[in-house]
PLY file of the C-alpha trace (Angstrom):
ply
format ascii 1.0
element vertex 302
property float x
property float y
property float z
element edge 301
property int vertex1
property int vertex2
end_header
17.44 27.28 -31.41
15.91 24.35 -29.19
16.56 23.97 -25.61
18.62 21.60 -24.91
16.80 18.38 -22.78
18.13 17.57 -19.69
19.65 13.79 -19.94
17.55 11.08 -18.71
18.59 9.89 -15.32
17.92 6.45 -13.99
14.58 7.26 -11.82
13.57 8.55 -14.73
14.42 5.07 -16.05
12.68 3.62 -13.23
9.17 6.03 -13.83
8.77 4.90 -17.08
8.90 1.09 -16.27
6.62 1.73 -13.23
4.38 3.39 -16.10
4.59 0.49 -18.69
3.79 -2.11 -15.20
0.71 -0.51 -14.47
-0.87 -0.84 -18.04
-0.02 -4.24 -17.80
-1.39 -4.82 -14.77
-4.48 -2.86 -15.88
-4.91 -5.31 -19.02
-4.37 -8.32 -17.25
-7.00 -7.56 -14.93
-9.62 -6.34 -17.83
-8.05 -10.31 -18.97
-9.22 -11.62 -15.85
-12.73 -9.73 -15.57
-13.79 -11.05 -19.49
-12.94 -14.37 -18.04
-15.08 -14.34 -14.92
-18.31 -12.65 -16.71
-18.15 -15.50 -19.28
-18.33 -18.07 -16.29
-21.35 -15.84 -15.09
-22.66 -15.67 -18.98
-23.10 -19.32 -19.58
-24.59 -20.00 -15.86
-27.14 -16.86 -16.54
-28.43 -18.91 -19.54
-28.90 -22.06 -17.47
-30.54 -20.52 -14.86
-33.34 -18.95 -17.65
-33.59 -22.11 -19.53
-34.22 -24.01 -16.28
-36.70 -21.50 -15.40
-38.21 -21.88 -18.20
-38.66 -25.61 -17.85
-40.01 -25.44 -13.97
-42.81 -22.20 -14.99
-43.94 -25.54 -17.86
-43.76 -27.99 -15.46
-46.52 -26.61 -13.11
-48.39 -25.01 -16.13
-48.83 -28.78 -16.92
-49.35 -29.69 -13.50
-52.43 -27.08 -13.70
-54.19 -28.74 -16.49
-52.81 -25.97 -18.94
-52.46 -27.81 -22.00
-52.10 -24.64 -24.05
-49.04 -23.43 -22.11
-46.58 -25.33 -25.22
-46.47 -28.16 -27.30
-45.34 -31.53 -26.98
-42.37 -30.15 -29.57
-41.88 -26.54 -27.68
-41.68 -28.63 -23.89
-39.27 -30.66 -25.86
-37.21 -28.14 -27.33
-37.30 -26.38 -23.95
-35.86 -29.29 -22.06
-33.11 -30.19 -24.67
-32.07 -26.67 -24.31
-31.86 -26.56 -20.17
-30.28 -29.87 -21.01
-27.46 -28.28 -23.42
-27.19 -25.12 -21.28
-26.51 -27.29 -18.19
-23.90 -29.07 -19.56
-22.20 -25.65 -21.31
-22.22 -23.66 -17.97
-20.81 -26.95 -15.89
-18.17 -27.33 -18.66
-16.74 -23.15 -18.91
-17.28 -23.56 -15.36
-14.81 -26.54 -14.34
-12.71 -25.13 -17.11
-12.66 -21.53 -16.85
-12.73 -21.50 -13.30
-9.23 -23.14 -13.48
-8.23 -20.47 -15.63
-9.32 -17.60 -13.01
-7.22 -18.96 -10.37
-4.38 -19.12 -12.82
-4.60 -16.10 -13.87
-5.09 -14.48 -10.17
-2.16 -16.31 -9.22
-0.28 -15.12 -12.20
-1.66 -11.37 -11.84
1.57 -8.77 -11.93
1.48 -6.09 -9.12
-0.18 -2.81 -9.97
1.57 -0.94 -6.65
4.80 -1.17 -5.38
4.14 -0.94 -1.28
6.48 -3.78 -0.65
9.34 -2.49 -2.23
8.83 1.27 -1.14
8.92 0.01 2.41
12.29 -2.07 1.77
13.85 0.70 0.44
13.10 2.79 2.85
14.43 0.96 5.49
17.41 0.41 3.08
18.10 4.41 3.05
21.71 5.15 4.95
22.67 1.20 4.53
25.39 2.57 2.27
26.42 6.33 2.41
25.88 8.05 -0.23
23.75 5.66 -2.95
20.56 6.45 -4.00
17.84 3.61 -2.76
14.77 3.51 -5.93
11.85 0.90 -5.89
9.92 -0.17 -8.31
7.26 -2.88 -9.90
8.32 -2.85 -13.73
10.74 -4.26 -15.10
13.74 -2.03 -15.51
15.78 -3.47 -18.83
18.54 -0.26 -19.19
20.96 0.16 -16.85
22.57 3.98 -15.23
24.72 6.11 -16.77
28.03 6.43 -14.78
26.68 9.80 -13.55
23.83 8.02 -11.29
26.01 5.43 -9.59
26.13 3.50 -6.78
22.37 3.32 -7.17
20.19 0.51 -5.28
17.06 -0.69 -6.88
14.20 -2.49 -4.91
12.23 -4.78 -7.10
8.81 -6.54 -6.62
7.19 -8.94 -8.77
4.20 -10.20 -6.77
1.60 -7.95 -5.57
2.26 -7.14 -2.20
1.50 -9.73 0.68
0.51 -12.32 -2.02
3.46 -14.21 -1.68
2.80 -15.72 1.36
-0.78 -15.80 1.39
-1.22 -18.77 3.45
-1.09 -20.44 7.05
2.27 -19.10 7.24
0.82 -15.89 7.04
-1.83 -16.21 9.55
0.46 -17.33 12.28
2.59 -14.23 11.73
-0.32 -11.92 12.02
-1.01 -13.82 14.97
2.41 -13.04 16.36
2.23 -9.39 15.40
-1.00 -8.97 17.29
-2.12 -6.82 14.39
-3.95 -7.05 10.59
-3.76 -5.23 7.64
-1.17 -3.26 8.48
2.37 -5.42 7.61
3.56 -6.82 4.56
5.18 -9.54 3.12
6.70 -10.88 0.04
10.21 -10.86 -2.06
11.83 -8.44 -3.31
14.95 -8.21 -5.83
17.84 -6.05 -4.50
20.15 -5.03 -7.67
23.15 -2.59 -6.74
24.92 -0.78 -9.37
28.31 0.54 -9.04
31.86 1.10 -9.97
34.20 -1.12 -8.89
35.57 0.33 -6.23
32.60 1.19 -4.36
31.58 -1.59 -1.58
29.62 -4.64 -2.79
26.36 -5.64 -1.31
27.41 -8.00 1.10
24.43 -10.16 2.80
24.94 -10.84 5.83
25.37 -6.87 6.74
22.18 -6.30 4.43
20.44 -8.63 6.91
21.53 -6.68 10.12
20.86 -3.63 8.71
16.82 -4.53 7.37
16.50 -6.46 11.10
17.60 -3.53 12.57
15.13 -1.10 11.29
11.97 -3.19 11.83
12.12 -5.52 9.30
11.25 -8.85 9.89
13.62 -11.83 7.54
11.44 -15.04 6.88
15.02 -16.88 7.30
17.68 -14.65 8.93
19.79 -17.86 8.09
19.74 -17.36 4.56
21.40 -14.15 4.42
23.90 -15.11 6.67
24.67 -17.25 3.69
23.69 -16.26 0.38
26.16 -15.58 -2.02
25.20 -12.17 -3.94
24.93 -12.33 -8.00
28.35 -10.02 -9.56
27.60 -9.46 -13.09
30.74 -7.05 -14.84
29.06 -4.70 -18.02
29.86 -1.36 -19.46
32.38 -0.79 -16.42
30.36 -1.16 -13.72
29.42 -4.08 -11.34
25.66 -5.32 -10.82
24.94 -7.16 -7.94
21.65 -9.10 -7.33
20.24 -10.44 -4.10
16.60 -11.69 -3.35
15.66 -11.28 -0.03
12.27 -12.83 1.26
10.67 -10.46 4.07
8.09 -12.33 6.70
6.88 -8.87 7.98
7.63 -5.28 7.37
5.48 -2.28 8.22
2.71 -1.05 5.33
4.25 2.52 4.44
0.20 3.20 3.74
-1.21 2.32 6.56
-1.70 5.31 9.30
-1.57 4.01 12.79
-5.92 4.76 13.69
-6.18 1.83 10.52
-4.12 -0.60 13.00
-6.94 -3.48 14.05
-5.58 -5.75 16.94
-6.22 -9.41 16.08
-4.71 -11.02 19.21
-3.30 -10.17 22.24
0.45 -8.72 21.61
3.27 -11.03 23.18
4.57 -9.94 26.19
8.32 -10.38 26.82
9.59 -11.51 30.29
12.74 -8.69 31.02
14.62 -11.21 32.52
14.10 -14.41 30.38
14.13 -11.86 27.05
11.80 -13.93 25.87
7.97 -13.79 25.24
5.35 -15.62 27.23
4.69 -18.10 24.54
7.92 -18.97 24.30
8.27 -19.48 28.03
5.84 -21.76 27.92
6.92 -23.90 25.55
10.83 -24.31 26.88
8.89 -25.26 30.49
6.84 -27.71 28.67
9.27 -29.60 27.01
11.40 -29.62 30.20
8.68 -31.72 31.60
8.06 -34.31 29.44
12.08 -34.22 28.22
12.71 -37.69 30.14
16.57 -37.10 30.64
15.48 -34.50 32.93
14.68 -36.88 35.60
17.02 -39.11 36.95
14.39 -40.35 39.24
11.17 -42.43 39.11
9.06 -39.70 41.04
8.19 -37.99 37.61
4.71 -37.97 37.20
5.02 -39.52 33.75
7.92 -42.30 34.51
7.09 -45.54 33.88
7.71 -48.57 36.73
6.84 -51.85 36.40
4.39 -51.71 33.58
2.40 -48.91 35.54
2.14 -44.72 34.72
2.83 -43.01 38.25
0 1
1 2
2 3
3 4
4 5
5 6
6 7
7 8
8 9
9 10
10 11
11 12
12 13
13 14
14 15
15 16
16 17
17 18
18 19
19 20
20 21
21 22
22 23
23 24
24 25
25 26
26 27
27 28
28 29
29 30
30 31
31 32
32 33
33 34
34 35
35 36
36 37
37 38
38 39
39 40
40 41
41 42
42 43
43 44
44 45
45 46
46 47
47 48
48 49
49 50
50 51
51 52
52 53
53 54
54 55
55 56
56 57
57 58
58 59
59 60
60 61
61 62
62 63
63 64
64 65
65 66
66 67
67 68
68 69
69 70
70 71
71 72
72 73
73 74
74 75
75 76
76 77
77 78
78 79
79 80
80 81
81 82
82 83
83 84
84 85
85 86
86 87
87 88
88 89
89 90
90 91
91 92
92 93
93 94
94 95
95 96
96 97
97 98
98 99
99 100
100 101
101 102
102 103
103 104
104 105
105 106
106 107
107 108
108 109
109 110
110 111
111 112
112 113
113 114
114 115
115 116
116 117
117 118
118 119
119 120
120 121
121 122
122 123
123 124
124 125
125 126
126 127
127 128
128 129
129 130
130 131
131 132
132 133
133 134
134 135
135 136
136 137
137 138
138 139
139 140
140 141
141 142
142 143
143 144
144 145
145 146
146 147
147 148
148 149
149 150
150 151
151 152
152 153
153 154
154 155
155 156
156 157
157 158
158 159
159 160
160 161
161 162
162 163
163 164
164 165
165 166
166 167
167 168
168 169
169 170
170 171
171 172
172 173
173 174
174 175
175 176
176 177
177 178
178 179
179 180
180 181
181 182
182 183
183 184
184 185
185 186
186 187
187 188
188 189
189 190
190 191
191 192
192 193
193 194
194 195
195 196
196 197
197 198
198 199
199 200
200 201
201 202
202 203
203 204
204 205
205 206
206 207
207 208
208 209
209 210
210 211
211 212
212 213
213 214
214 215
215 216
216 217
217 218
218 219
219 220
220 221
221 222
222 223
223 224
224 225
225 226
226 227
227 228
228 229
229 230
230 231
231 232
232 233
233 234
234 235
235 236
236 237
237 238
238 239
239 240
240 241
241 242
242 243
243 244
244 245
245 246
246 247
247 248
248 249
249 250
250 251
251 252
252 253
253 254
254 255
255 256
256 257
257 258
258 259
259 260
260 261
261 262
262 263
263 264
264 265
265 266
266 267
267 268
268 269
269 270
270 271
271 272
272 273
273 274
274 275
275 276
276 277
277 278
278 279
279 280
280 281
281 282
282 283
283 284
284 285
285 286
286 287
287 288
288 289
289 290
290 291
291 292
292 293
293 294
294 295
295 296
296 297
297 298
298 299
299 300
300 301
């Protein structure tokens, strides 16, 4: 008689769409390669038919009559001619499609959500916190709930990949070793176990070093409650500006800038300082008198 197989649980669930992700990922970058070697393809054959033409050109210009014919220096210039105009065309073209298709590229790792649910583990006794990068399209058996799932659907960091980015590395002090992105919160359970309420989900990330790119936003967000098979999903995206790489060991920290120092008194950085003085100065209603440097009397800048 067979053994029996144990029942599939809901990480197992969660494996097997972590599996199916990374073949996808792993095709749509073999996608992307094809695309950037034909770019390279077409400009390889300009470069040799234009080579072609020069090396004829100074034969010529050495009294080499016998290097080709009037039809062969012909048929060698209408074909750097037609190779030119192929290579700028894929180029313009294709190149378009790279970016699109980098831009569209699905994650092949799962560091952003790992580190959310991480910090996510004890924000509700008892439930197990999973993350993943697939997409997960069955839902747990009453046996696995509550159960928290951490989603991703951006490689990790890409999502703000800008100047927004920079200035937060900037006021980190520190590279490469924080990331950012959103992430897709979905929280199964029966309904009488506690909902996932946003505004507590917000304390509880800020809390343990996570860093909100609108702590606002949870204070207001109203959480997705979808009711199937007798159990309640709720859904929350949450955007994170900073959160420590779980893969990063502390030797691989680089500093980038100097780290903000915080006056104990003011609880406030430096920086900050700075800029509440400054706009004391030059805030006008601060001086009831004309002995600011900047007030204006009688047409004249004291």
């Amino acid at each position: 008689m067979a053994p029996k197989t144990a029942p599939k649980t809901f990480a197992d669930i969660v494996a097997e769409a972590d599996l199916k992700a990374i073949e996808k990922a792993r095709k749509a970058r073999a996608d992307l390669e094809k695309l950037k070697e034909r770019i390279g393809e077409y400009a390889e054959l300009h470069n040799e038919a234009a080579a072609r033409v020069n090396w004829l050109r100074s034969q010529f210009q050495r009294g080499n009559a016998d290097a080709a014919t009037a039809e062969e220096f012909a048929l060698a210039l209408a074909t750097e001619e037609r190779a030119k105009y192929l290579a700028h065309a894929h180029t313009e073209n294709e190149d378009k499609r790279v970016k699109n298709a980098e831009r569209a590229l699905p994650p092949a790792e799962k560091k952003l959500a790992r580190a959310v649910a991480a910090a996510l583990e004890g924000f509700i006794p008892g439930i197990k916190v999973l993350s993943t990068f697939g997409k997960v399209e069955e839902i747990p058996s009453e046996g696995d709930l509550p159960v928290l799932l951490v989603s991703q659907e951006k490689p990790s960091g890409d999502t703000f990949r800008d100047s927004r980015e920079r200035g937060w590395a900037a006021l980190s002090g520190t590279s490469a070793v924080n990331l950012s992105g959103d992430v897709v919160l979905t929280l199964y359970r029966k309904p009488l176990h506690r909902e996932l309420y946003a505004p507590k989900l917000g304390k509880h990330l800020t809390e343990n070093g996570v860093h909100l790119l609108d702590q606002s936003n949870l204070q207001h967000a109203q959480t997705m409650t979808d009711s199937r098979d007798g159990m309640e999903i709720d859904t929350l995206r949450v955007s994170i500006r900073s959160i420590a790489n779980p893969d990063t060991k502390p030797e691989d920290v680089k500093q980038v800038g100097k780290p903000l120092t915080v006056d104990p008194e003011l609880n406030m950085s430096a920086t900050e300082a700075w800029m509440k003085a400054t706009a004391r100065r030059h805030d006008p209603s601060e001086y009831k008198s004309s002995d600011h440097p900047g007030a204006i009397t009688a047409g004249t800048i004291r």
